[in-house]
C-alpha positions as CSV (number, residue, x, y, z in Angstrom):
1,X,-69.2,111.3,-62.4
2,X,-72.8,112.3,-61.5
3,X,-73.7,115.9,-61.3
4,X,-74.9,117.6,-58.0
5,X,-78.6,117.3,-59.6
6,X,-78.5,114.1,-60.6
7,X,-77.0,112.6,-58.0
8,X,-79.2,115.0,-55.9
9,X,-82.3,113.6,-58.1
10,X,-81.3,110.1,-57.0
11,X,-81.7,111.0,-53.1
12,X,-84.6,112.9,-53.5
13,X,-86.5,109.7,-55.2
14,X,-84.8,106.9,-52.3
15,X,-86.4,109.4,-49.6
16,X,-89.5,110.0,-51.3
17,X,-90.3,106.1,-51.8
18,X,-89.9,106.3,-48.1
19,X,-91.7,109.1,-47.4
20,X,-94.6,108.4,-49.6
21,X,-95.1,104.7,-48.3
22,X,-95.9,105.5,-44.8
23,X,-99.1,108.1,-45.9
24,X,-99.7,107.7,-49.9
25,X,-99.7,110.0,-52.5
26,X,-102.9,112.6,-51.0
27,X,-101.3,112.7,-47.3
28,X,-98.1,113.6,-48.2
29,X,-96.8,116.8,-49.2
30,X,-93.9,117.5,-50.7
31,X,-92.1,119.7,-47.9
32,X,-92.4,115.8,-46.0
33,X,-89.9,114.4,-49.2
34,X,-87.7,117.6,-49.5
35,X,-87.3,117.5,-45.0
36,X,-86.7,114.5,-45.2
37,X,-83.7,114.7,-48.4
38,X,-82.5,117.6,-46.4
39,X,-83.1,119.7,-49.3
40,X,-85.3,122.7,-50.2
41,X,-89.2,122.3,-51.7
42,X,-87.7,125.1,-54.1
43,X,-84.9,122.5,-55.1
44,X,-87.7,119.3,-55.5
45,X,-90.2,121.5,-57.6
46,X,-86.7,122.1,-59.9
47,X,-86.1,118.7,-59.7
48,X,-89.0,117.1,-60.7
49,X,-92.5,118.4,-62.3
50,X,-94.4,118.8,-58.2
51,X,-95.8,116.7,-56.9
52,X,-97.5,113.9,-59.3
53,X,-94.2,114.1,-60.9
54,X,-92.0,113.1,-58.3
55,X,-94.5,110.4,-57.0
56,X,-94.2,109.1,-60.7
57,X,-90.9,109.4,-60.6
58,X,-90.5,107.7,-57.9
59,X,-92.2,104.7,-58.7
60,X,-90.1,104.2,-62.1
61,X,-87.5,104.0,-59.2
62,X,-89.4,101.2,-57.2
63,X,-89.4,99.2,-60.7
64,X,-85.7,100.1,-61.2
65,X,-85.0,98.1,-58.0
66,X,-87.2,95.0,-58.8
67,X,-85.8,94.7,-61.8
68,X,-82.4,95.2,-60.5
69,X,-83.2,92.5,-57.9
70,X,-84.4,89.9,-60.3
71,X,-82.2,90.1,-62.4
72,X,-79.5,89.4,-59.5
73,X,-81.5,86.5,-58.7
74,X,-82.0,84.9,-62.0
75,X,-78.1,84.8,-62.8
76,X,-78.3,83.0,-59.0
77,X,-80.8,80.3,-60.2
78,X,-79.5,76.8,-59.4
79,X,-80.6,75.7,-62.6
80,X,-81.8,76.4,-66.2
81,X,-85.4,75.6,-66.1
82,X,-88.2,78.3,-66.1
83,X,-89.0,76.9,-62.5
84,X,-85.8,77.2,-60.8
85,X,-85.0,81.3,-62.2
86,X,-88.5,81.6,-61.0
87,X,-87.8,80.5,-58.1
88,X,-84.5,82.3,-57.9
89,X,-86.3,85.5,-58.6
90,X,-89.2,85.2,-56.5
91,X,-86.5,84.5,-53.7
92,X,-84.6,87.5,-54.9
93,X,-87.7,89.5,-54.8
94,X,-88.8,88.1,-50.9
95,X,-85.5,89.4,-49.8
96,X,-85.9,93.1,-51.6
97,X,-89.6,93.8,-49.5
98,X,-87.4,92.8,-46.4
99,X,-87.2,96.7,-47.1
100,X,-90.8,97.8,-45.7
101,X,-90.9,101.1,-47.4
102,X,-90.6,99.7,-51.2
103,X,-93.0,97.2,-50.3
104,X,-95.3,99.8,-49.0
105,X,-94.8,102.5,-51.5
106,X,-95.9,99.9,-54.1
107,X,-99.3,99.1,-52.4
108,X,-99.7,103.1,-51.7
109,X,-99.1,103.6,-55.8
110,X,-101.9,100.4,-56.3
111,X,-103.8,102.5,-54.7
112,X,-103.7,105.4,-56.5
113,X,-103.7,104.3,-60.2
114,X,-107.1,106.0,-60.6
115,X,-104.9,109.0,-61.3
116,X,-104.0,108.1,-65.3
117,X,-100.1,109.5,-64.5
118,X,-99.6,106.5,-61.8
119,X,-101.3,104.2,-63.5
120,X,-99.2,104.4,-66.5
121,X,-96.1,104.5,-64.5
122,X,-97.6,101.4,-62.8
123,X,-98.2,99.9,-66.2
124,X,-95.2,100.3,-67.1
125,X,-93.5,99.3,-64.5
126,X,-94.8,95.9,-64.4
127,X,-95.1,95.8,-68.4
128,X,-90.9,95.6,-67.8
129,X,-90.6,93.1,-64.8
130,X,-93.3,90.9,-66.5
131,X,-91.2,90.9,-69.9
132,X,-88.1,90.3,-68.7
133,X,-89.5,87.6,-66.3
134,X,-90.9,85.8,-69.0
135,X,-88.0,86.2,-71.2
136,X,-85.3,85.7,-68.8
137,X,-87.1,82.4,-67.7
138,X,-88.4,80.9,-70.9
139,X,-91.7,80.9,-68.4
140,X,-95.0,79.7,-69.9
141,X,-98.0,82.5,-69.8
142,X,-99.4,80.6,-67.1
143,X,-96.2,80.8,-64.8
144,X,-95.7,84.4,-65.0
145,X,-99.6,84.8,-64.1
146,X,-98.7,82.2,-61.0
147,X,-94.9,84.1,-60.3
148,X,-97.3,87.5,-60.1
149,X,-99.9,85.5,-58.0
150,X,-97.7,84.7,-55.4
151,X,-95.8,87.9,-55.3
152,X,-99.3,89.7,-54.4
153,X,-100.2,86.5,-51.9
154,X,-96.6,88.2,-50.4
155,X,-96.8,91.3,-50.2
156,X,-100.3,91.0,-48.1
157,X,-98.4,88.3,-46.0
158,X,-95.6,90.8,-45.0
159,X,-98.5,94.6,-44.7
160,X,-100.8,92.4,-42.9
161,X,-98.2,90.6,-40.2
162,X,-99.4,87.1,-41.3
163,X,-96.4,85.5,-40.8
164,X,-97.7,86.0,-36.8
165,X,-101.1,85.0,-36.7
166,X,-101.7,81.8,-35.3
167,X,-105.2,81.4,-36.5
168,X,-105.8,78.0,-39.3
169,X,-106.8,80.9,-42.0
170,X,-103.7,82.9,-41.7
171,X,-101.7,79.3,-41.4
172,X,-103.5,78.4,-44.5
173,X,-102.4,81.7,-46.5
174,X,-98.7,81.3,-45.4
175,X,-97.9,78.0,-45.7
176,X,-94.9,77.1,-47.4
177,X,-94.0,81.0,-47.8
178,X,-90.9,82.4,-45.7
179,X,-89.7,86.0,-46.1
180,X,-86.3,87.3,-44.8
């Protein structure tokens, strides 16, 4: 059984990837995250080390979920080739940023990686969904570069509303790319 705190901890990082992808790391204060947790600031400073802390935090929580999510999908892969877990994943991955506010609290922690803390957590993140992606698939260097490729081409597809534009460049950009 968890503890009050840890289960409390848990809350506070769910709201605060919320919280944190509608204004980014500088517009946000932490009396937003702990409002909107329904707990104290007091009990978020206790929680986690301010601010940078719990943004950090919350990003190894973002990665927590991707990895959780492609792992689901590569034990649903049709097949055993690199290509269809690929596949499997990427769709398992198109389904997670049905969920706006990860997909959004990962393009607000791009954003900030000039701050060496977020960077590393970024890093890091990434260093563990590349890995297992690689391993998990047998995938060549080149096919996690392309699996990567595509999941950026997504995730400005979904911010940007491309999916709706009816203009040949926008067509051009999504073709052949459906998200949930």
């Amino acid at each position: 059984m968890r503890s009050t705190a840890e289960a409390r901890r848990v809350t506070v990082l769910n709201t605060a990837v919320s919280v944190f992808a509608r204004a980014g790391f500088h517009a946000t204060p932490v009396t937003a995250v702990a409002a909107a947790a329904g707990i104290s600031e007091a009990y978020v400073f206790r929680l986690f080390s301010g601010k940078l802390g719990l943004f950090v935090a919350a990003a190894g929580a973002c990665f927590d979920r991707i990895a959780d999510a492609i792992e689901a999908g590569a034990e649903r892969a049709g097949g055993d080739s690199p290509q269809e877990i690929l596949d499997a994943m990427g769709g398992a991955y198109a389904e997670l940023i049905a969920d706006r506010d990860l997909l959004l609290f990962q393009v607000q922690a791009q954003a900030v990686t000039d701050i060496p803390e977020v960077a590393e957590a970024v890093r890091a993140g990434y260093r563990r969904v590349a890995t297992f992606v690689q391993s998990r698939a047998g995938a060549s260097d080149a096919q996690v570069q392309q699996f990567f490729a595509y999941g950026q081409l997504c995730h400005l597809i979904v911010t940007a509303g491309l999916e709706q534009v009816p203009e040949p460049w926008a067509r051009a950009l999504t073709a052949g790319i459906r998200h949930p």
